[in-house]
N, C-alpha and C positions, 0 to 999 in steps of 0.2 A: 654159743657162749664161750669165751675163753677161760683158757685154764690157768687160774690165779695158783699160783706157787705158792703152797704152804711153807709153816718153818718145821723145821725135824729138831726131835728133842730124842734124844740118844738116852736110856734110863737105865743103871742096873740093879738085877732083884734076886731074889734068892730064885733055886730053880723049881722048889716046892712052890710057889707064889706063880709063879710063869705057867706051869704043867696047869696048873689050876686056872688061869686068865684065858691060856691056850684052847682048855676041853670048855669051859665058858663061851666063851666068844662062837666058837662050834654049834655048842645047843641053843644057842641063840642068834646063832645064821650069820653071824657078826664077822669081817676081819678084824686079827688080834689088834691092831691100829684102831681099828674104830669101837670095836670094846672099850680098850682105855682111852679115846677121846670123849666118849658117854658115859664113862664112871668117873674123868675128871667133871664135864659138865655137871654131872648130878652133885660131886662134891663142893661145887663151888655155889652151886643152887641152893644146896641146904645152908651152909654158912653164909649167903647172905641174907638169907630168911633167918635164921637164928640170928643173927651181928649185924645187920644191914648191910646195903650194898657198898661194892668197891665204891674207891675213889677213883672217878672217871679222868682227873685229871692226873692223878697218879699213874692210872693205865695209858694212858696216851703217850705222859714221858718216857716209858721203857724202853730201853734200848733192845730192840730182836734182832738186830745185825747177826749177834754170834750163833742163830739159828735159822739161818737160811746158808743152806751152800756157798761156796765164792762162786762158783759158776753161776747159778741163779740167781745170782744178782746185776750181771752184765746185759743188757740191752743186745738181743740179737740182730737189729735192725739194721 
């Protein structure tokens, strides 16, 4: 299977909040990356159960360019 290139979201937090995501993500076997990819999922799960769901065609227009590397966007071929 190939390795589809995610986009990187750069975030800052206090470092009370990080120590805590940090020791988190630990007792739950989790890297700190995929800790908060599963607490954003769960956030976005509950709000469209509370609000219903996104606008699908909202989502598609998004521009993610400025969240992929410039290198990872070039065709190595």
């Amino acid at each position: 299977m190939a390795n589809k290139k995610q986009p990187t979201v750069r975030l800052r937090m206090q470092e009370d909040l990080l120590r805590r995501l940090i020791l988190l993500s630990e007792l739950e076997g989790r890297s700190l990356s995929n800790q908060i990819a599963m607490l954003a999922r769960n956030a976005v799960a509950y709000h469209e159960r509370a609000k219903g769901k996104l606008d699908t065609k909202k989502l598609a227009a998004l521009d993610l360019s400025e969240y992929y590397d410039a290198d990872e966007n070039t065709d190595e071929a």
